[in-house]
N, C-alpha and C positions, 0 to 999 in steps of 0.2 A: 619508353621509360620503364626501369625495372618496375614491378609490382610491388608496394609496400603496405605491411603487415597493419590495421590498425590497432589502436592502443584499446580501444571499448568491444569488445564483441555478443553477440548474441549466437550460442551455439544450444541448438538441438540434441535432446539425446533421446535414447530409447525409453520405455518407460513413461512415455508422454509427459515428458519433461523439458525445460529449458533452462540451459545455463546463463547467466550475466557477468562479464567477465571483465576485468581490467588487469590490462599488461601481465596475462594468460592465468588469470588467478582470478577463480569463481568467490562472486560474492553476495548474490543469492539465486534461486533456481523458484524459477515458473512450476508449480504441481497443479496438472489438470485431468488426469486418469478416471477410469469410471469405478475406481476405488472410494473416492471421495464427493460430498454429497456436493461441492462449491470448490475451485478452486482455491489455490494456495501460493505465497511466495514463503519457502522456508529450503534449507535456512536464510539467515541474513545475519552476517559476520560483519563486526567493526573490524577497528584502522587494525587492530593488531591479531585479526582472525577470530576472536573468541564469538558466540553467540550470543545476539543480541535479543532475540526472539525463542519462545517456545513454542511446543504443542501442546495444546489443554492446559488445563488451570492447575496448578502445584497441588490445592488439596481439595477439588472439587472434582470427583469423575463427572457430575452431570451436565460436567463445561467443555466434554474433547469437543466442542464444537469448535471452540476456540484455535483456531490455524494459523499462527503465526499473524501474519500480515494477509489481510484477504478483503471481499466485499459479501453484502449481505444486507438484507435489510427483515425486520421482526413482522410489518405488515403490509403486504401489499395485496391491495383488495381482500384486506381478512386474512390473508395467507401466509402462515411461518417460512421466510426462507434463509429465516435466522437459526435456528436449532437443528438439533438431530431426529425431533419428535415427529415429522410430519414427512411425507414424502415429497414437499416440493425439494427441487434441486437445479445446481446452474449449471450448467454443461458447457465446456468450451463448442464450438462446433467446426471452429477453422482460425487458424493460424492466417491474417490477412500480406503481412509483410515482417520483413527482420533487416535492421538496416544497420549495419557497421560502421566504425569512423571512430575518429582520434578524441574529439570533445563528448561526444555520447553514442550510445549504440542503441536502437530501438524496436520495439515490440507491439507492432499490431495486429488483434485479437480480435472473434465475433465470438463474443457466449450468449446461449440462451436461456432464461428464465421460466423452467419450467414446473406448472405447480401439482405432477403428478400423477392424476387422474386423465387429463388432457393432453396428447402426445403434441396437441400444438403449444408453441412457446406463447408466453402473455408477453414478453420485451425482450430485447435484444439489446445487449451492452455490447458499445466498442470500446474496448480497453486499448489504450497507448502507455506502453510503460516504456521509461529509458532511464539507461544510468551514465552517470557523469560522475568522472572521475576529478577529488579535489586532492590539494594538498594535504603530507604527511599522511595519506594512505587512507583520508576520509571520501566519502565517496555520497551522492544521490540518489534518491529512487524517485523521478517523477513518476505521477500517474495522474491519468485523464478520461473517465469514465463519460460515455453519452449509451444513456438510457431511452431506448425508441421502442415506446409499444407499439405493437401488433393494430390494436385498436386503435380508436381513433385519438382518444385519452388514456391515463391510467394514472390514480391519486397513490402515492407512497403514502400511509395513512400515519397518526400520530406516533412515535414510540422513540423512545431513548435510543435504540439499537439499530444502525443505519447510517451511513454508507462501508465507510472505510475501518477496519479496525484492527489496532494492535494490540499484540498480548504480547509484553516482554518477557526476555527471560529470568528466572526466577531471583538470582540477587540481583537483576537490578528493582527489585518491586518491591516498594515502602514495607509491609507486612512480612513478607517472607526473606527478604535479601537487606541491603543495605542502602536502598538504591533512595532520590528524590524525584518528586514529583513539582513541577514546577511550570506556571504560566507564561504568557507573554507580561501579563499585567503586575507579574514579582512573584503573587499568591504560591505559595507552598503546600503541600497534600489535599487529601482526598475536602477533607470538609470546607474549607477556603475557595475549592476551584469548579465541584460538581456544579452542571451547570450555569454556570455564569460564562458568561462569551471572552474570545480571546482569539488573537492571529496567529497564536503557536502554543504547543504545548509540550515539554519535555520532560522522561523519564531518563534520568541517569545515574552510573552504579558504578560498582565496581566488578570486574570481571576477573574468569581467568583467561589471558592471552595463549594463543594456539600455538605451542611445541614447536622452533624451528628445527630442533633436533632431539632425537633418541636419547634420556638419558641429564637432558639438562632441563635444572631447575626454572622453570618463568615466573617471576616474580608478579602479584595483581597488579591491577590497572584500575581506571576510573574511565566507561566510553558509557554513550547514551545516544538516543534515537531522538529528534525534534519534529515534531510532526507538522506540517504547516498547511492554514486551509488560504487558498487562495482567494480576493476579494471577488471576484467574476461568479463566485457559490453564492446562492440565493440563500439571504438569510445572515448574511457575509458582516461582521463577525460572529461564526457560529459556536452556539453553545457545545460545551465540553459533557461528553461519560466519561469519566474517568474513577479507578479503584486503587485502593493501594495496596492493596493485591496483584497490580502486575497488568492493568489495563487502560487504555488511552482508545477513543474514539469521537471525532465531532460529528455532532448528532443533527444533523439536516433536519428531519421531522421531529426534533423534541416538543417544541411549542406550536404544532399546528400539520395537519396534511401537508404536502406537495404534490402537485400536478404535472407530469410528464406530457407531450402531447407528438401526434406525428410528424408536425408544421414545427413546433418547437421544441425539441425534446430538449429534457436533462441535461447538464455539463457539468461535471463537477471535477475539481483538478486540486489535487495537492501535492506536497512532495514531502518524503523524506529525509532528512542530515542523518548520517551515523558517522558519530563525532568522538572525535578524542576528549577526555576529561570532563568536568561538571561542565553543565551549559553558558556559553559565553551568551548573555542576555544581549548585551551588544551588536556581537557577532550573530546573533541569530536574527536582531533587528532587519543588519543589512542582509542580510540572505532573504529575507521574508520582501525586503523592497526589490530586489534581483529579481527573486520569484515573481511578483507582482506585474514587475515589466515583462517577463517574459513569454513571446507570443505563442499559443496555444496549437494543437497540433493540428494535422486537416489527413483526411483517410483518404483517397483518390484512388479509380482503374485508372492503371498505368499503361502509357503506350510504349513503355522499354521492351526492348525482347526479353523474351524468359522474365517476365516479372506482368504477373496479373495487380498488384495493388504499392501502390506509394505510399508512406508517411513522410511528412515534412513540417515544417514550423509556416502559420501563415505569414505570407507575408505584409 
């Protein structure tokens, strides 16, 4: 049979970088270089190419910590691996598999946790990232994080700042842009929503759309990111960081430690919508039950030739 081209792909580039791609048009890119102190997903373009995410904070230098879409957490065992101030840092270490295909293409990842002083890691995250391609040019970003220490346990201790987190880009954020802030449960900005729990959280604006041609004018838009934490997250429905300034995160340790262990480690899985127009509260209902049903990923050695590692959906 001829060989056919798939619609999702994951391509590699120089630069220790990866592409994510739908129907050969990037739409966001994997940064893990020893430039940076933690990975990074940026950019991250909606339906009609414009940037949905920034880097750093609009009027804060002492926030470039803030990288678009990333992971991090403020203390683990005492240790910042949230800020720029300290020398712990994540390191990708290996690229595990990259898997193509028509409904999604995916990305698994081993990074290590490390706090510094000690050239050994204290955890090892497996990231599975994949995007799926929806209609009108809106598209997914799951993600699937498992946190496995080194030791035998490891407590992520209390802090607002922790796991997943997005910084959008600048109009769509309440303060600086035009954009809203908006819950599962209706609530609207920053004061209504900080900490109080919820199954999704959306930031949505208005943007400029990306130049199909030289020369012609693009009129604004209205796109927006819906963040969703999945019910299988301890703590599930978790409480919200959120700023209206331009930031969204669900906060796993706000109201207490978590305990990771070798026997049971961490899972934590959410996904992204980068969506056309104000958020369809509806629409984002049934996305969130979708999500909900849908089975979680599994890391395997593979016994295919030329391929040391599998990602797949359990079954």
């Amino acid at each position: 049979m001829p060989y056919e081209l798939s619609r999702c792909e994951i391509v590699p580039l120089a630069g220790e970088q990866v592409s994510f791609r739908i129907d050969g048009v990037e739409k966001t890119r994997w940064n893990f270089g020893p430039a940076t102190l933690r990975p990074f997903f940026f950019p991250v373009l909606g339906p009609s190419g414009a940037m949905l995410t920034r880097m750093g904070h609009p009027g804060a230098p002492n926030h470039d910590h803030h990288l678009s879409v990333w992971f991090a957490h403020h203390k683990v065992l005492g240790i910042d691996f949230w800020s720029n101030r300290g020398p712990a840092r994540i390191r990708q270490k290996q690229w595990l598999a990259y898997r193509d295909g028509n409904d999604e293409a995916v990305m698994a990842a081993a990074l290590g946790w490390f706090d510094g002083h000690d050239p050994k890691e204290l955890l090892e995250q497996e990231l599975v990232a994949a995007i799926r391609p929806l209609d009108r040019g809106e598209w997914e970003l799951e993600l699937q994080a498992t946190f496995r220490p080194k030791a035998e346990s490891l407590e992520f201790q209390k802090t607002n700042f922790g796991f997943l987190a997005v910084r959008v880009a600048k109009d769509l954020s309440e303060h600086f842009g035009g954009g809203k802030l908006t819950s599962s449960g209706g609530a609207t900005g920053e004061k209504a929503i900080f900490g109080k729990p919820a199954q999704w959280m959306d930031y949505s604006g208005p943007v400029r759309p990306s130049a199909q041609a030289a020369g012609k004018p693009v009129e604004p838009a209205v796109e927006g990111i819906t963040y969703f934490d999945h019910p299988s997250n301890p703590g599930h429905p978790l409480s919200w960081h959120v700023r209206e300034d331009g930031w969204m995160g669900a906060s796993v340790c706000l109201h207490g430690p978590v305990t990771t262990t070798r026997k049971s480690p961490l899972v934590l899985r959410h996904l992204l919508h980068l969506h056309r127009g104000p958020v369809d509260a509806s629409g984002a209902a049934a996305r969130f039950k979708a999500f909900s049903a849908r089975p979680a990923f599994v890391v395997n050695r593979s016994r295919a030739k030329h391929q040391q590692y599998e990602v797949r959906r359990k079954s």
